[in-house]
N, C-alpha and C positions, 0 to 999 in steps of 0.2 A: 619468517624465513626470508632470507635477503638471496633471492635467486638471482646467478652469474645473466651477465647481458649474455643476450644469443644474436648472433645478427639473424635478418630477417625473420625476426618475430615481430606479428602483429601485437601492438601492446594487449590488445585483449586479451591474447592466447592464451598467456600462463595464469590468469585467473580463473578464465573459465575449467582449465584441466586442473587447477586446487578446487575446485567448485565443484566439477562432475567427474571427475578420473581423466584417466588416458584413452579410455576407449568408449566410444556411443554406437549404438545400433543405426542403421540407413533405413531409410523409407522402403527400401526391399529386404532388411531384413540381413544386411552385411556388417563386421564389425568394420569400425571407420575411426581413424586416430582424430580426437575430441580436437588437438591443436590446428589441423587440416583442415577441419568442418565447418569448424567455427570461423575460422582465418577472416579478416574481414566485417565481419560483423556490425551494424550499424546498434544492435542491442539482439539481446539472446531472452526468449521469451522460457519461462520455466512453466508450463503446462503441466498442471496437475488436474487427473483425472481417470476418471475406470468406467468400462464398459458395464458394469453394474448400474450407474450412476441415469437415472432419469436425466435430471439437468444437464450434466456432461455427453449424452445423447442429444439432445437438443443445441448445445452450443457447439460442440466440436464443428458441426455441419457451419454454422456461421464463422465459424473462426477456421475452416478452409479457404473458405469462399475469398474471405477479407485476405486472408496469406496467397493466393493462388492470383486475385485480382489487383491486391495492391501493396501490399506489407512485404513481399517477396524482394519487389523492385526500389522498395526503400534500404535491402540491405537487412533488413530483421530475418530473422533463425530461431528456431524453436526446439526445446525438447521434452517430449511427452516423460512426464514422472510419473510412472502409471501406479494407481493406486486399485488397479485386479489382484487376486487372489490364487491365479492358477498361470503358469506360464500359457497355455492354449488362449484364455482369455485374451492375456497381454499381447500373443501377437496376433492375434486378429482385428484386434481393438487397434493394434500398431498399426495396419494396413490401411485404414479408413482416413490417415494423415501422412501425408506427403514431406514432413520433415524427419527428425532426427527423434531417439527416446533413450534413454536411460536404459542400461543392463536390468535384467526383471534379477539377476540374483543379487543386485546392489541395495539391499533392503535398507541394511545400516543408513547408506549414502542417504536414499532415500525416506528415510526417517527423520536423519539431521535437514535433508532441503527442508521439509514440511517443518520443521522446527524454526531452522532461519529465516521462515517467510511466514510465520505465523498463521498455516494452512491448519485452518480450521473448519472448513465445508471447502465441496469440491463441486463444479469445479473451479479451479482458482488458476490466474494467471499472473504469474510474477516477470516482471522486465527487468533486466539487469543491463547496464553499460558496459561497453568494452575494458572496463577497468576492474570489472566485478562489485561497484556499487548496485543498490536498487534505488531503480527508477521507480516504482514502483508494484503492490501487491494486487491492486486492485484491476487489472487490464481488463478482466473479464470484461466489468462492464462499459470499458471503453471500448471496446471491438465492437459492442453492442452499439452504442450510439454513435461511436465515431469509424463504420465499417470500413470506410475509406481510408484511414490513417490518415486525415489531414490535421491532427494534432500530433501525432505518432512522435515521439515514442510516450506521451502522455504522462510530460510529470507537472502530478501532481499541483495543482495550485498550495502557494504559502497558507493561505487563509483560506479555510473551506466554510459556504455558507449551509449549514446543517438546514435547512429549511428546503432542499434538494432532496434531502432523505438519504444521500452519499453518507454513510457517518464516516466516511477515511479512515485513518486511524486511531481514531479514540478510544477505542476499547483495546489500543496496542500501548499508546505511551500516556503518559501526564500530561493533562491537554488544559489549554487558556481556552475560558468559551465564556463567551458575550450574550446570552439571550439579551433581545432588544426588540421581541414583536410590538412594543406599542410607540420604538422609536422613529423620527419622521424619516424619509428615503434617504433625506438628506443626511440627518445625524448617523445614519446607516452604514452607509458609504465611504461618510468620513471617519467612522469606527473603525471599519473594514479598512482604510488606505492603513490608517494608522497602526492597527496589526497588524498589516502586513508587513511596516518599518521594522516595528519589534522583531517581527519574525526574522527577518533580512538580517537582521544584527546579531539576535541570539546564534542564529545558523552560521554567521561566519566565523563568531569568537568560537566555532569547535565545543560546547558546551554539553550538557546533558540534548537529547532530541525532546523536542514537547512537539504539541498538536497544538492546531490553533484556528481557532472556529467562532464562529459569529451567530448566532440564529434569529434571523428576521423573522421565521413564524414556520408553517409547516407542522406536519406531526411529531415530528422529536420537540419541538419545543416544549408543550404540556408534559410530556412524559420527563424529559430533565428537570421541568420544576415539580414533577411532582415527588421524584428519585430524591430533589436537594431541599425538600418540603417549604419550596416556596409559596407565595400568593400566585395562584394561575391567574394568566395574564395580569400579571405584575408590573411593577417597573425595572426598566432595564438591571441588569444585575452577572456579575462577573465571579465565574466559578473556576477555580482549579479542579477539575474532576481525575481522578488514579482511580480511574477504572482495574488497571493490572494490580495495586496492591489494596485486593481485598476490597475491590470495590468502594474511596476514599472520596471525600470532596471538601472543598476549603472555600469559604465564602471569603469574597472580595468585596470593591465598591459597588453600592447600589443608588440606584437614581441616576442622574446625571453625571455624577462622578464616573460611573463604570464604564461610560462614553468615552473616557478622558485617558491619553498617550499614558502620561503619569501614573495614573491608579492601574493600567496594566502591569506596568516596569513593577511597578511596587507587590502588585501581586504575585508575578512568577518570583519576583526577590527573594520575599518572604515566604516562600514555598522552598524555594532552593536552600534556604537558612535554617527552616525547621520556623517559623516565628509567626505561623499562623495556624489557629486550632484544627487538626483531624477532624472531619464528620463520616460518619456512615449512611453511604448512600441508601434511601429508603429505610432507614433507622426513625426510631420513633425522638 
């Protein structure tokens, strides 16, 4: 849809009300126009969550605190996607947070956010830009370690070191991953610079989204070589894993090779062409 200019609209505006409607609930409980609310916004947090929910008990209370003490005066906005089952729930549950929430009879709506943000356990926090991109799905747990919002609005690194036990999103797109536990810090690192090149470049030519992951060691390591029936504690070794379709992985360079800029390029290549064999992960 190629919406007419409005003057004084905030660029955010009109994404956010394609995003969430015309109209959002207020922290008391008033309907309030989505374009008004949001106005300004330095990112708009998608809070998915239900008063059912143990863990969403447990983090709502941290993720006031962090909105009330610091994330407020950064310009970030929030709106509860509540995932209760009774309107009394939802607004009780609504009272407990001081920002904005989604209409409880917007089921639809709220069916397709948990779809566009790959909400698959709650609670889940998605950030979005003023431009209605996501910054990221995962905030939860950066509210958690980073309470303060000194990284805010938390995107995402290019290259994520799976040895953190963060798996990002790997099990959302086709992800480049490097196991390298018995590589030295130094080849490590310069693994690491070097995907992160690829990464830079793939993301600007606009292309498919892939993941792209490194693992020095940590417990996902053994468990991916054991998924792609490698030698545990192996030698370095560079996998395509498509976790989404049907659970998929395509072996790369192994040994020293898989260290190397080249044998990356040549991997997602040859993934992107169809020109390297399908495996099944945990197949015999």
């Amino acid at each position: 849809i190629n919406w007419p200019p409005l003057s004084g609209l905030a660029s955010g505006a009109m994404p956010f009300v394609k995003l969430l409607g015309e109209k959002l609930i207020s922290s008391v409980g008033k309907q309030v126009c989505t374009r008004e609310a949001l106005e300004g916004a330095s990112a708009v947090g998608l809070y998915f969550s239900a008063s059912w929910c143990a863990p969403c008990r447990n983090f709502t209370p941290k993720l006031v605190d962090s909105y009330n003490g610091f994330l407020e005066k950064k310009g970030f906005k929030c709106v509860l996607v509540s995932r209760d089952r009774t309107v009394p729930d939802y607004e009780a549950y609504a009272t407990k947070m001081p920002w904005l929430s989604l209409p409880f009879e917007e089921q639809d709506r709220s069916a397709s956010l948990g779809e566009r943000y790959g909400v698959k356990t709650i609670p889940t926090l998605a950030i979005v830009d003023p431009q209605g991109n996501t910054i990221t799905t995962g905030a939860r747990d950066d509210v958690v370690r980073d309470p303060e919002g000194k990284e805010y609005p938390w995107h995402p690194p290019l290259v994520r070191d799976l040895a953190t036990g963060n798996p990002g999103n790997v099990n959302e797109v086709p992800s480049l991953v490097l196991l390298c536990e018995l590589a030295t810090q130094a080849q490590q690192q310069q693994a690491l610079a070097e995907m992160t090149e690829i990464a830079r470049e793939w993301c600007a030519a606009g292309g498919q989204p892939y993941g792209y992951f490194i693992v020095s060691g940590g417990q996902l390591a053994p468990r991916i070589r054991d998924l792609c029936r490698l030698q545990a504690d192996g030698p370095p070794q560079l996998v395509m894993l498509d976790i989404p379709s049907g659970g998929a992985f395509y072996r790369g360079a192994v040994g020293h090779d898989a260290l190397e800029e080249g044998h990356m390029k040549k991997l997602l290549s040859e993934f992107e062409s169809g020109k390297v064999k399908r495996e099944q992960l945990g197949g015999s």
